[in-house]
C-alpha positions as CSV (number, residue, x, y, z in Angstrom):
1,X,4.5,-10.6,-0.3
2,X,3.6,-9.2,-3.9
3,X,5.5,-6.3,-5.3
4,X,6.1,-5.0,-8.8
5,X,9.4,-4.8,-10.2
6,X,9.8,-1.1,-11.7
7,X,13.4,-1.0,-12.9
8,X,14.4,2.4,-14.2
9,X,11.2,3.5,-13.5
10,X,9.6,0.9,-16.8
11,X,6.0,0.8,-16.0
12,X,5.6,-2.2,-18.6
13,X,7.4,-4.3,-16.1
14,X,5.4,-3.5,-12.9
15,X,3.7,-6.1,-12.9
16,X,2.7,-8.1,-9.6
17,X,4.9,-10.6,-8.2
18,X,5.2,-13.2,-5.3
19,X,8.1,-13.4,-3.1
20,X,7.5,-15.9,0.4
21,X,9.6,-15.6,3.7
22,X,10.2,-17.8,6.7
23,X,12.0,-14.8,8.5
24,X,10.8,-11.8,7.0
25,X,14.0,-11.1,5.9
26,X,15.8,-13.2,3.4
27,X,12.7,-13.6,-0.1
28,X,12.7,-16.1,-2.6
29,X,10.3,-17.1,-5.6
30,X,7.7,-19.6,-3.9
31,X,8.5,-23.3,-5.6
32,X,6.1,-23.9,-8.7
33,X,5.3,-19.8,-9.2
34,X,6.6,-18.1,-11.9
35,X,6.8,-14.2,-11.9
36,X,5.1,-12.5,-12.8
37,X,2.2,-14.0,-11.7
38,X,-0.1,-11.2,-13.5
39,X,0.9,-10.8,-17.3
40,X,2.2,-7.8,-19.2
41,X,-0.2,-5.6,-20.6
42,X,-0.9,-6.1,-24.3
43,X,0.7,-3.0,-25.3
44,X,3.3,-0.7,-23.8
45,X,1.6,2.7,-22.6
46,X,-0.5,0.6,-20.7
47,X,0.4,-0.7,-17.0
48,X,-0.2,-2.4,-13.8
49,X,0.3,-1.2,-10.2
50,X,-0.4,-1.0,-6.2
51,X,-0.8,-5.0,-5.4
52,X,-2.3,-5.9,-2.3
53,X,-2.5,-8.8,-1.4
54,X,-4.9,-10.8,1.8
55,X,-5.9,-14.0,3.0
56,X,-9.5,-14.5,2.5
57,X,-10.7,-16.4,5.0
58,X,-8.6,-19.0,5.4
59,X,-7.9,-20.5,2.7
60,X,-7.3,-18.3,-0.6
61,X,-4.9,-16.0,-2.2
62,X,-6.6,-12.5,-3.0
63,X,-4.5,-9.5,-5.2
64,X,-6.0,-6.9,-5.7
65,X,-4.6,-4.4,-8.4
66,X,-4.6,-1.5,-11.2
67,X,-4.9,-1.2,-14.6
68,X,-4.3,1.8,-16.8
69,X,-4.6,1.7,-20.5
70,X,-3.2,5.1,-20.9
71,X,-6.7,6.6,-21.8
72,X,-6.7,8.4,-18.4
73,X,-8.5,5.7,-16.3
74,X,-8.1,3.5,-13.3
75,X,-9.9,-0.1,-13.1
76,X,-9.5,-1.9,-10.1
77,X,-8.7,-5.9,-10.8
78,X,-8.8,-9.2,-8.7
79,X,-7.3,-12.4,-9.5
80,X,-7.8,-15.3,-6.7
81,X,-5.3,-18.4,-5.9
82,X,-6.1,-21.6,-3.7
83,X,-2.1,-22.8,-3.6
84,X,-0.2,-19.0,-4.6
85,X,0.7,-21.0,-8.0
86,X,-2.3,-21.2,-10.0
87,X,-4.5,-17.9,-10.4
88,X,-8.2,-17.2,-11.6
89,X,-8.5,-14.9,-14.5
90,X,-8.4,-11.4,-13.5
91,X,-11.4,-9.9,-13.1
92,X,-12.4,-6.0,-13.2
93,X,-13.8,-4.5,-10.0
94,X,-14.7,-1.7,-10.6
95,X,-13.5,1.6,-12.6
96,X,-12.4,5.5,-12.2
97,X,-12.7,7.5,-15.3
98,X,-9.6,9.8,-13.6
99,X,-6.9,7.9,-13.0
100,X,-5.4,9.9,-10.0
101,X,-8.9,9.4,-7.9
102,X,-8.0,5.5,-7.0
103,X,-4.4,4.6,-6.1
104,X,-3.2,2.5,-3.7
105,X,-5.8,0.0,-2.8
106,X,-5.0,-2.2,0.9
107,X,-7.7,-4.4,1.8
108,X,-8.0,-5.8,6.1
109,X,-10.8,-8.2,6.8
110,X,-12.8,-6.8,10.6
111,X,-15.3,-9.4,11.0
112,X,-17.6,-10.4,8.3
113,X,-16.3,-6.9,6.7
114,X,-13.7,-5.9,3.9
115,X,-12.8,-2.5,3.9
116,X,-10.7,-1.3,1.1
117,X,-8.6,2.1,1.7
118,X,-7.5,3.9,-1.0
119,X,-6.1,7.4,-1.9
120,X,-7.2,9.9,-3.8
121,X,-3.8,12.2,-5.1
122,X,-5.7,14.3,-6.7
123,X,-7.6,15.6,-3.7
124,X,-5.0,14.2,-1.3
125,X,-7.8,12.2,0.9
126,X,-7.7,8.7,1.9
127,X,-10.7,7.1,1.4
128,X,-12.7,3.9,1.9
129,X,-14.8,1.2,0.4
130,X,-17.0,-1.8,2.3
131,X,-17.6,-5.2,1.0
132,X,-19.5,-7.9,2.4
133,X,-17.3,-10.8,0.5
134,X,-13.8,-8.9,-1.0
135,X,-15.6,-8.5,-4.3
136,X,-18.7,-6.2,-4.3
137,X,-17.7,-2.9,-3.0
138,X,-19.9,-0.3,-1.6
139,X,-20.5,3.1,0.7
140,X,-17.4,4.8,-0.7
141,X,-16.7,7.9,1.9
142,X,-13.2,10.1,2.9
143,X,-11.2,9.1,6.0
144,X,-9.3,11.8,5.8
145,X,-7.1,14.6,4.5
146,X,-3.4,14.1,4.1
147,X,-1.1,15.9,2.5
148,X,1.3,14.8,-0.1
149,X,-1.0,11.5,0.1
150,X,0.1,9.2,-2.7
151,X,0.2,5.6,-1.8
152,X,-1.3,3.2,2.3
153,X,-1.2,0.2,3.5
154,X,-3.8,-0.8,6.2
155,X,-3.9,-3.3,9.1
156,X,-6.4,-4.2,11.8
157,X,-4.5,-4.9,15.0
158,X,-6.2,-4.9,18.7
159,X,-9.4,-3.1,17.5
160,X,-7.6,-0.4,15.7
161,X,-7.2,0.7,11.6
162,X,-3.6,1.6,11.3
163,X,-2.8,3.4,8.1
164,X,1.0,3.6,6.6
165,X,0.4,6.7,4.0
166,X,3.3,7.3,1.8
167,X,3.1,11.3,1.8
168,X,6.1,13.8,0.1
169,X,8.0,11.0,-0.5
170,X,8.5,9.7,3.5
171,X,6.2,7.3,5.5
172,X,3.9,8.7,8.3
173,X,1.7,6.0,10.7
174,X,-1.8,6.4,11.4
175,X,-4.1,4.8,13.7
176,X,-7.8,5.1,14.9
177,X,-10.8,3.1,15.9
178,X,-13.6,4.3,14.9
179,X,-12.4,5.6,11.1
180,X,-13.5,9.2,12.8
181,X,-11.0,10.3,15.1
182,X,-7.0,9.7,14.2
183,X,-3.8,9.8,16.3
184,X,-0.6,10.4,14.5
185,X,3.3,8.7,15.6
186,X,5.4,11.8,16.0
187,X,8.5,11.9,18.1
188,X,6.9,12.5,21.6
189,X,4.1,9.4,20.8
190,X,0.7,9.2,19.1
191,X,-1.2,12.7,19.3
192,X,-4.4,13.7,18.0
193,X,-4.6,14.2,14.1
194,X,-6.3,17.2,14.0
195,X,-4.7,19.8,11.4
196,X,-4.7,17.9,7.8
197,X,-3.8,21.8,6.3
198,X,-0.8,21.3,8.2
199,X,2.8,21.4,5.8
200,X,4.3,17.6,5.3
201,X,7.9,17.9,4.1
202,X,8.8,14.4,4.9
203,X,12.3,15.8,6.3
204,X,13.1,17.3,9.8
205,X,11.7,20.0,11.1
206,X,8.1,19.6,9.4
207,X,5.3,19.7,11.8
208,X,4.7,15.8,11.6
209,X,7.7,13.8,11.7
210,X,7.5,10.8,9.7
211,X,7.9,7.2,10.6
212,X,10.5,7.1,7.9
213,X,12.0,9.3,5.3
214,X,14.9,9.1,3.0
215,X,18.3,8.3,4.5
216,X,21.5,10.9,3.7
217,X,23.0,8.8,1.4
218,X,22.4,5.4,-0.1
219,X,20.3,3.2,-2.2
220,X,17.3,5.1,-0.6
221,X,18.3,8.4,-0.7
222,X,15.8,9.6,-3.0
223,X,12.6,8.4,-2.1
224,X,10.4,6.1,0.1
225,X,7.6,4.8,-1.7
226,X,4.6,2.2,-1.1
227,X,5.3,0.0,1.6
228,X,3.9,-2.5,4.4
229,X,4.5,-3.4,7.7
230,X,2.9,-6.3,10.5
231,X,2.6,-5.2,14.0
232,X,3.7,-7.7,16.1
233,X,4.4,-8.0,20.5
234,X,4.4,-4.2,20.4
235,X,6.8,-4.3,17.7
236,X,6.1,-3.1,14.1
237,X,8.0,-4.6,11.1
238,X,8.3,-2.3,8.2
239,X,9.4,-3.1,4.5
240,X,9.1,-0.6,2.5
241,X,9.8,0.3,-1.3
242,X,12.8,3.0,-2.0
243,X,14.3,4.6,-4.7
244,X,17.9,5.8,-5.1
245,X,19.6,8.8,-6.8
246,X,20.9,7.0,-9.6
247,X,17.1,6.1,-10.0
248,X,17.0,2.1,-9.1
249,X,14.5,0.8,-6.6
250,X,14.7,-1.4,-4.3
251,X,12.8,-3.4,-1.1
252,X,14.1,-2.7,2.4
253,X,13.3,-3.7,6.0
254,X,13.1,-2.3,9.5
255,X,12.3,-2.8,13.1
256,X,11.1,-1.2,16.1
257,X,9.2,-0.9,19.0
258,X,5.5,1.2,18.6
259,X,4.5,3.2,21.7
260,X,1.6,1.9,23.0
């Protein structure tokens, strides 16, 4: 797993790190890594954010990232790993002259394909780029429109795109299989996606209930932030990023059975 440490809400210190598992549920510092394992920027005022990271193939490491100088722009940034210790310098992707228009990248493999979903928070769409190799991107197009949008993850699982989209501050769970038509998890099962005007609140009572929103009390209170999840037997494993009252983040995990 890579996550950025954001402690007090210091963007200077987000910057990607690797944590490894055997259980999913107790992390440590792989042997030989040290975080983080992408560099401070040069100069506060500038700052990193939204790893993903995917097995290419099968055999390397692949995070993708931001960078924003504080001039207003996003560039999109890969740095590649053989053994998780060592990584290649990071190079730029490609770049969005308005920062809020590329946020959020999560990158699945389908085949020879890499598809890279991303939202706009400006416009509040998720949207989509293709690759043929994880590092030439192409045929940008919307997905849809969400909103509240602000940070995904993606998976491929039995044919199907599932998107977790971070919306007013809860987590809602998408899924489709064609990228054209989209079901929504709300509290009766999946249902057709069909109204993206529709009002999010992210609590109880808005007209999609979310997967997961901020408990009554306790270190994630507050907010539920960018997070990621496996699908697994029928069963989907969430950990997700939260953030407390008193303003400290932290990484959590949950279980549960997905409707089929």
């Amino acid at each position: 797993m890579v996550a950025e440490p954001y402690p007090f809400a210091d963007d200077y210190l987000e910057n990607p790190s690797l944590f490894v598992s055997s259980d999913g549920v107790s992390w440590a510092v792989p042997t030989g890594v040290s975080n983080p394992i992408v560099a401070e920027p040069e100069r506060r005022g500038s700052w990193h954010s939204d790893g993903d990271l995917i097995l290419h193939g099968d055999s390397a490491l692949y995070l993708y990232y931001r960078f924003n100088s504080g001039a207003g722009e996003t560039t999109c940034l890969l740095t590649r790993s053989e053994d998780g210790i060592r990584w290649t310098q990071p190079e730029p992707l490609f770049q969005f002259q308005v920062s809020g228009r590329f946020a959020s990248p999560a990158v699945i493999e389908r085949g020879s394909r890499y598809s890279m979903f991303f939202v706009d928070t400006i416009a509040r769409t998720v949207r989509v780029r293709h690759s043929p190799d994880g590092r030439r991107w192409f045929e940008e197009s919307e997905v849809l429109q969400f909103p509240g949008a602000w940070h995904l993850d993606a998976i491929s699982w039995e044919g199907r795109i599932y998107l977790l989209l971070n919306a007013s501050k809860a987590l809602f769970l998408l899924r489709s299989l064609d990228l054209e038509t989209w079901e929504i998890l709300s509290a009766d099962g999946w249902r057709r996606f069909a109204r993206p005007a529709e009002a999010v609140s992210g609590r109880a009572g808005s007209s999609w209930l979310p997967l997961l929103a901020p408990s009554g009390h306790g270190w994630d209170d507050q907010e539920i932030y960018r997070s990621t999840f496996l699908i697994e037997d029928g069963e989907i494993r969430l950990w997700y990023g939260a953030k407390s009252s008193g303003n400290q983040w932290n990484v959590g995990y949950i279980s549960g059975q997905l409707p089929s």
